[in-house]
C-alpha positions in Angstrom: -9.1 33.4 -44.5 -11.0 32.7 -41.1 -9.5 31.0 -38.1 -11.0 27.3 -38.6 -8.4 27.5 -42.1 -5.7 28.9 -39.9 -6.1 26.5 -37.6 -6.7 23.8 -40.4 -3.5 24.8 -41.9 -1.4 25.3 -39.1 -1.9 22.2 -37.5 -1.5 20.6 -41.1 2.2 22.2 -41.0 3.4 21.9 -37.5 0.9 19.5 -35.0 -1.2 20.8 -32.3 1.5 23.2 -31.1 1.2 25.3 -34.8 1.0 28.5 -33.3 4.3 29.7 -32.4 5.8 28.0 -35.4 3.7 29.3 -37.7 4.1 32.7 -36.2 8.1 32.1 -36.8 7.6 31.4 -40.3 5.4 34.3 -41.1 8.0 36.6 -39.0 5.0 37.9 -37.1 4.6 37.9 -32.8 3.1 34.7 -31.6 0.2 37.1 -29.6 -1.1 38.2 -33.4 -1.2 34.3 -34.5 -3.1 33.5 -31.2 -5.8 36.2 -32.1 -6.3 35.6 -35.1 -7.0 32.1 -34.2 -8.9 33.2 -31.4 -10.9 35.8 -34.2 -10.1 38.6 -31.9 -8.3 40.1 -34.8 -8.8 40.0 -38.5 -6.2 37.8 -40.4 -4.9 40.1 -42.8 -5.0 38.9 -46.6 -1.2 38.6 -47.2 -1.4 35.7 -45.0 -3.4 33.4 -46.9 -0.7 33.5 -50.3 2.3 33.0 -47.3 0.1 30.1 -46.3 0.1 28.4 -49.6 3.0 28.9 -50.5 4.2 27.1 -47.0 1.6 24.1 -47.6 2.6 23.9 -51.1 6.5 23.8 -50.4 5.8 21.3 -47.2 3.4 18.7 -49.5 6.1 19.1 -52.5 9.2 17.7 -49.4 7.0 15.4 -48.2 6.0 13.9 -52.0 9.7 13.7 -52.5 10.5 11.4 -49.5 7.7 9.2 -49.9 9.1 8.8 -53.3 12.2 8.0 -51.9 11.0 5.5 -49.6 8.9 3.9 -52.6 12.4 3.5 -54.3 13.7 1.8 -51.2 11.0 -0.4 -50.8 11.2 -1.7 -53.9 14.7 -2.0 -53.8 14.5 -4.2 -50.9 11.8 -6.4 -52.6 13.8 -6.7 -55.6 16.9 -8.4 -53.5 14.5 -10.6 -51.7 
């Protein structure tokens, strides 16, 4: 894990603003997230698993509601 995939991942969970989220979700200080992303610190290697397994549960929720709003769509064009 380097900080470009930190960053890459962060941003991919929670926007520009990823690092005190991300911090949050890891149940780390917000100061360790920023360096590590400023590679002032090494990123220790329990942190990329927790990062999957974030991404991973975030793409499954979002899968789910676009699957949702397929069903809806069609719904609608059906009663047109």
């Amino acid at each position: 894990m380097n900080p470009a995939l930190l960053a890459t991942a962060g941003e991919a969970l929670y926007g520009p603003e990823w690092r005190r989220p991300l911090a949050a979700a890891l149940d780390v200080d917000a100061r360790l997230v920023q360096r590590w992303a400023a590679g002032q610190r090494a990123i220790p290697p329990e942190v990329a698993p927790a990062l999957l397994g974030l991404l991973w549960r975030e793409a499954s929720g979002l899968e789910a509601q676009a699957l949702d709003m397929r069903r809806a769509a069609a719904a609608i064009e059906a009663s047109e």
